[in-house]
C-alpha positions as CSV (number, residue, x, y, z in Angstrom):
1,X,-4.6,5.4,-17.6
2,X,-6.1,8.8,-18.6
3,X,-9.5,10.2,-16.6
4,X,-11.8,12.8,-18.5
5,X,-14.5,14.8,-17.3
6,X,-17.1,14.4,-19.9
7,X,-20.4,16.0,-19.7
8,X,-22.1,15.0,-16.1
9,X,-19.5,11.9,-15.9
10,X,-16.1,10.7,-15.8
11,X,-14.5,8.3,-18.4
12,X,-11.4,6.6,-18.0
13,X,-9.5,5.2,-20.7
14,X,-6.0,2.8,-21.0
15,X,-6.7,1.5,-17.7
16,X,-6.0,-2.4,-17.9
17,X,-3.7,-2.2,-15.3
18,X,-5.6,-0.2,-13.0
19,X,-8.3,-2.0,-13.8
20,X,-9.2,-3.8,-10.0
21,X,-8.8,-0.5,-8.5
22,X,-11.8,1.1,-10.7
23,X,-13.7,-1.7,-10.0
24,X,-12.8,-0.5,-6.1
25,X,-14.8,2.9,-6.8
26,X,-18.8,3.0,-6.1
27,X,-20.9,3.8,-9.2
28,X,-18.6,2.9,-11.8
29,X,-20.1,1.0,-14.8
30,X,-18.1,-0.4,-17.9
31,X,-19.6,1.0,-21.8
32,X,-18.3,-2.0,-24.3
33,X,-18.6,-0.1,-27.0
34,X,-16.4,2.9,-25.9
35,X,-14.2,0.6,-24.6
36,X,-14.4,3.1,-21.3
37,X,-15.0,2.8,-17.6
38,X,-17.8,5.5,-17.1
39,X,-17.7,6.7,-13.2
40,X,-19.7,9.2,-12.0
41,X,-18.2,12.9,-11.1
42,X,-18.8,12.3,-7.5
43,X,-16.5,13.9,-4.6
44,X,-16.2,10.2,-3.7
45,X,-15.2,8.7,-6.9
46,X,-12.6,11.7,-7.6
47,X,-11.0,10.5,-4.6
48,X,-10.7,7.2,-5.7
49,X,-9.1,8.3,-8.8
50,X,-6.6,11.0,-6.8
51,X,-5.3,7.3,-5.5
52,X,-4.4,5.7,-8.7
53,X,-1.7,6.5,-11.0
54,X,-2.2,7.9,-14.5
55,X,-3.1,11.2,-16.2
56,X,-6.3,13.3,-14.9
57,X,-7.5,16.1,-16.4
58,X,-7.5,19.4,-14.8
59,X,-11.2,19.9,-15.5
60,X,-11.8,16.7,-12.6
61,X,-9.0,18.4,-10.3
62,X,-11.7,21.2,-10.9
63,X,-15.1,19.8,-10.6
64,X,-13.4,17.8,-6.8
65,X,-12.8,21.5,-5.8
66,X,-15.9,22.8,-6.9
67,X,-17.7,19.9,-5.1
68,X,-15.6,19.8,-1.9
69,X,-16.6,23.8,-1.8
70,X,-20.0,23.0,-2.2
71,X,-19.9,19.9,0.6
72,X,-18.6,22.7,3.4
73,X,-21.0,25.6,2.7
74,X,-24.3,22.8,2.9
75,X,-22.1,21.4,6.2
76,X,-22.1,24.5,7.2
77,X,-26.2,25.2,6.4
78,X,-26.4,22.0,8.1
79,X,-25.3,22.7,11.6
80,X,-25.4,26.4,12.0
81,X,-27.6,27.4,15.0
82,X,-28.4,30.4,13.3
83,X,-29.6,30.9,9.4
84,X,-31.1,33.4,7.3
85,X,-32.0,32.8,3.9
86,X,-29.4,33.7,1.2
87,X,-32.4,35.2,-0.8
88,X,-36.3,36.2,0.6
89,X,-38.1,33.2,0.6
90,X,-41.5,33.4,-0.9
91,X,-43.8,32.6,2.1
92,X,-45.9,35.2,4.0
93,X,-45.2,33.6,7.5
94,X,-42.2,33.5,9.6
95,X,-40.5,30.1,8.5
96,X,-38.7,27.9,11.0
97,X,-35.3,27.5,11.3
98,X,-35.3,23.4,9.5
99,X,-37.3,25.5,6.9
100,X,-34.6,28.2,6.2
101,X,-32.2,25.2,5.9
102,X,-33.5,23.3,3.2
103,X,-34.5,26.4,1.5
104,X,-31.0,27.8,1.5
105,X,-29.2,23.9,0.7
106,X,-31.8,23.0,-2.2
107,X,-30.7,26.9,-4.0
108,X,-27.1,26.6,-3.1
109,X,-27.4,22.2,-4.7
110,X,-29.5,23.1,-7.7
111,X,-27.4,26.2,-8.7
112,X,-30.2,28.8,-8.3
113,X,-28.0,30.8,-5.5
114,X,-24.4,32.6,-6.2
115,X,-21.6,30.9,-4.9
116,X,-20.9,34.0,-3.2
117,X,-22.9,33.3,-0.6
């Protein structure tokens, strides 16, 4: 088996004896004419694939820690007492707390924050 990040996706090639445990992972489709399984580059789906024995590129080794770094800080967004935003928002009130939260997850999710943050 061999796993490859490809674009937005993961494609997994080879895999006819590993085949029952892909089918095991949520989100995973099957292209016929790429002869691939196509799963998606989920933190979920990774850790299928950490399970199951073959060669996966460092570039999905990558993206899982990317993603897993990405999971804390919004957990951490989530449950703090306490937030400010990680840039002025653009409102002329004082917003609420719930407010500064999804203002701060949607930047840090859609990429329009640093990771710094």
């Amino acid at each position: 088996m061999k796993a490859m990040l490809v674009n937005d996706h993961i494609e997994v090639v080879n895999c006819f004896d590993v085949k029952e445990a892909i089918k095991a992972i949520p989100g995973r489709r099957w292209d016929p004419k790429k002869k691939v399984w196509i799963l998606p580059a989920t933190l979920e789906a990774i850790d299928h694939l950490k399970y199951i024995p073959g060669n996966v590129d460092i570039s999905i080794k990558n993206k899982y820690e990317e993603l897993k770094r990405l999971r804390e800080k919004t957990t951490n967004i989530k449950f703090a007492e306490e937030v400010k935003p990680i840039e002025p928002m653009p409102i002329k009130l004082k917003p609420f707390q719930h407010q500064i939260k999804a203002y701060n997850l949607a930047g840090l999710i859609l990429g329009v924050f640093n990771d710094d943050c």
